[in-house]
N, C-alpha and C positions, 0 to 999 in steps of 0.2 A: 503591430508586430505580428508574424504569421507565428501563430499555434507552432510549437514544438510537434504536437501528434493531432493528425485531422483520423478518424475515424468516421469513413462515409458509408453508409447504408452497408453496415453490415451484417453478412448471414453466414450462420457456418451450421451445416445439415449433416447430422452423422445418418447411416442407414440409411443412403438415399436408392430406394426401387427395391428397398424390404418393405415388410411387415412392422419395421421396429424404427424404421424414418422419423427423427424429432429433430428439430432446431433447435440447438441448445444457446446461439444468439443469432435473433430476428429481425432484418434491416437496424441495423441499431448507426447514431450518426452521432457524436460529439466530439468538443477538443480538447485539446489539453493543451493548458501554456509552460510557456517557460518560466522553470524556475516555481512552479504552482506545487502545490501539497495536497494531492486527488485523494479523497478514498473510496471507495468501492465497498458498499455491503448491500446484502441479499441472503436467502436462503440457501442453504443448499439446494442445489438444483436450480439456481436461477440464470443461469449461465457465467459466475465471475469468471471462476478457472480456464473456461474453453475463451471468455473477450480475452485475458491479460495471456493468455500463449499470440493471441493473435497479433501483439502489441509488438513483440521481437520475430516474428516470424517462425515460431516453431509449431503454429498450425499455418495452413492457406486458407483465405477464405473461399466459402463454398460460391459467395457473389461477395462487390463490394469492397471495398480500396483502405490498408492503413497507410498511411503516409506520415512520412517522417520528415521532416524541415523542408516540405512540399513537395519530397516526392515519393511515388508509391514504391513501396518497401519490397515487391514481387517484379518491378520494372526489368529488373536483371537478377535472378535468380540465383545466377551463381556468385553472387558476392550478398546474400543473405547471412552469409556468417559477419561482414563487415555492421550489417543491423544489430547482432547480438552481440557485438564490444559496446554497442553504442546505448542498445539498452538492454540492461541488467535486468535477470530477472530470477530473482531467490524463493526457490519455492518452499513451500511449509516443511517443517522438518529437514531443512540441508544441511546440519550434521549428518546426515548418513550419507552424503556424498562424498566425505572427504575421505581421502584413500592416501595422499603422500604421506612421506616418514616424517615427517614434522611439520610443524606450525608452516613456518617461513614457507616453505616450497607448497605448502595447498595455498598459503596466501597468492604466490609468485607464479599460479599455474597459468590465470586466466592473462594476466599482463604479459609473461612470455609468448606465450600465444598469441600475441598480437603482435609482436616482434619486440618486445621492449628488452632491453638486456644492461648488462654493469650498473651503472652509478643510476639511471632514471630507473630499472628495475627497481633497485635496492630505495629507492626516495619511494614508487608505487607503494612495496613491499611494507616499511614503517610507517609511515606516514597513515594509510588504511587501517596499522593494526591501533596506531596510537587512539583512531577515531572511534573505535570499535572497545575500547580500552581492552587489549592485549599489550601486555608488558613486553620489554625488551630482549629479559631473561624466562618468556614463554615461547619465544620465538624457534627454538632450538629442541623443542619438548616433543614429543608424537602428541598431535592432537589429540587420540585415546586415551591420554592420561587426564585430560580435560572433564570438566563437569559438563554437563549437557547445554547450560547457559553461556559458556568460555566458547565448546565447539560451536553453538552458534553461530557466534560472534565471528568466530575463525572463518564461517561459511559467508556470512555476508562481508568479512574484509576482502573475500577473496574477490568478489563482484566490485566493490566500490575501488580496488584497485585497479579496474578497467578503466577506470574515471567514465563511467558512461554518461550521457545526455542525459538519459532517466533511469530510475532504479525502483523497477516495482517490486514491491515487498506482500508475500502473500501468506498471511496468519505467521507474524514474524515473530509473535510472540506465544503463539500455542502453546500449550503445555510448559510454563514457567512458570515458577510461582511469583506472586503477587510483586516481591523485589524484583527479582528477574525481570519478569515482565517492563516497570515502571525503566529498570536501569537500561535498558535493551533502547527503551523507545527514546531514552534522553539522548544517546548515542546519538538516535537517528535524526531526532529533533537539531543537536550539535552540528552532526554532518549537511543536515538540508540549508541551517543559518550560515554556516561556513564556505560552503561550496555553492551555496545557490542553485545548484539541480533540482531537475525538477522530480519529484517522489509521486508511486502510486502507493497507495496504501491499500491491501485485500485485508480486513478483518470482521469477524462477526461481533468483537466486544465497539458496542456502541459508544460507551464510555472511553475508549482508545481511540476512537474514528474522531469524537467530539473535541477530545482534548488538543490534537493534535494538527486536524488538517484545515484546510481556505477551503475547502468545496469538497461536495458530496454527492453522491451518482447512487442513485438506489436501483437497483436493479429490481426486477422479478417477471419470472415468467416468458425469458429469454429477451425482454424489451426493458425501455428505460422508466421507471416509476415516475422518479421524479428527480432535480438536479437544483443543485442554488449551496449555499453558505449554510453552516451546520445551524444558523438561528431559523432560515428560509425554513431548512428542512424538518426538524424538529417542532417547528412552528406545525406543524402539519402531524405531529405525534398522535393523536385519535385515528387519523389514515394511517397510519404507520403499522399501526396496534389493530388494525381493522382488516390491516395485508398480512398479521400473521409476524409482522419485524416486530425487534423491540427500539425502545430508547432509553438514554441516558438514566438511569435512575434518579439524577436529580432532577430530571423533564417529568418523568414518572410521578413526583411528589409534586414539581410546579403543577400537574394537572390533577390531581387529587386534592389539592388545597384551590384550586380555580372550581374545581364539580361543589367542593363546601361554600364556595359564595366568597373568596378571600380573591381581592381585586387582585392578581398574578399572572403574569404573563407565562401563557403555558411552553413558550419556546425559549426556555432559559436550560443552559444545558454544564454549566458550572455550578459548583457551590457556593462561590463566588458573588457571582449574579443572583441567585437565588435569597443570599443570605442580604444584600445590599436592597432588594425590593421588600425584604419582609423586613427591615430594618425605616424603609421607609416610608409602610404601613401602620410601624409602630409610632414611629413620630406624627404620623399623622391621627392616630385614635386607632386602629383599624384594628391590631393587634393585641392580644392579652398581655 
């Protein structure tokens, strides 16, 4: 099956024939499938934000092709807005995007705009807030009465009411607390089971990347680190921690008890797993 997004040799060169000329991403090539749960982590400054603008077409590249269900996304130019119903893209903090007098209508912005109207608006409309969990009797409310966790919510139903191909989420959880956070991600977890879409995930909390996605794209230094399955990746936690990333905390202690001589595999990135191999150490003698 062809990749949902082929991402070939791309560059994107800000200050090109200044003094201040940097590429913030450097031939960079991978894909993405359908229906996959991607995440994306790096440092600041490693290029996430400038690759995932490139993904809906709200940068160009400098060289180098994104394509979309095999075809390049700049082929016709003037139906680049047709790319960005298709794929969503929520940027950190989009509570301060929304500007309608209620709930419902910042839901119903993006699907109007696409021409959707009456009865399949109003199905878009519910149906996103239900996933999002926004009640029925929030629906009529000015978003600004909202907690910063609800407007949220409010900003990413308004995306997933596009029904986009993909929905990349960038620090979608910043600045929540700890509930917040978890309840935000189960949403999204709900909606990627439900819908089968395919999700990018932008985040720097490793422990969120781990718990939640099929594959992982480490970036740094405007090129690609390294790529594989969060065991692949994490598997490689000493490199990780050597570039400056962190890992999972429970990776963290899988490899400080592997440095003490305790037979563990350092690429365990659940509790889970962690607790099931030192349970199997103990059966076996290994443990106190």
């Amino acid at each position: 099956m062809e990749p949902i997004l082929q991402i070939k040799n791309l560059t994107h060169t800000y200050g090109i024939g200044t003094p201040f000329q940097r590429s913030a991403v450097e031939d960079m090539s991978f894909d993405v499938h359908e229906g996959e749960f991607l995440g994306i982590i790096g440092h600041t400054g490693s290029g996430k934000s400038t690759l995932i603008q490139h993904l809906n077409g709200l940068l160009k590249p400098t060289a180098g092709q994104v394509l979309l269900a095999g075809k390049d996304i700049w082929a016709e130019p003037k139906k680049i807005r047709d790319v960005r119903f298709r794929v969503g893209l929520v940027f950190q903090y989009p509570e301060y995007q929304l500007f309608e007098e209620t709930v419902y209508k910042d839901i119903a912005f993006g699907p109007a705009n696409m021409g959707k109207t009456g009865d399949e608006l109003d199905r878009c409309v519910r149906e996103a807030a239900r996933l999002v969990g926004i009640r029925d009797d929030q629906l009529d409310k000015s978003p600004f009465e909202l907690s910063g966790g609800q407007k949220r919510r409010v900003a990413l139903a308004g995306v997933m009411a596009m029904e986009p191909d993909v929905l990349i989420l960038d620090e979608p959880t910043a600045g929540l607390d700890p509930a917040g956070r978890e309840n935000l991600m189960a949403n999204i977890r709900d909606y990627h089971r439900n819908k089968h879409k395919t999700i990018i995930l932008v985040s720097h909390s490793m422990d969120e990347i781990a718990q939640n996605v099929d594959r992982i794209l480490v970036l740094k230094g405007a090129h690609i680190l390294m790529s594989g399955t969060p065991a692949e990746v994490f598997a490689r936690g000493g490199e990780l921690m050597a570039a400056g990333l962190d890992v999972p905390q429970v990776t963290r202690v899988a490899i400080a008890l592997k440095q003490r001589g305790l037979d563990i595999d350092p690429a365990v990135y659940t509790v889970e797993a962690l607790e099931a191999q030192l349970l199997a150490l103990r059966k076996g003698g290994a443990v106190c």
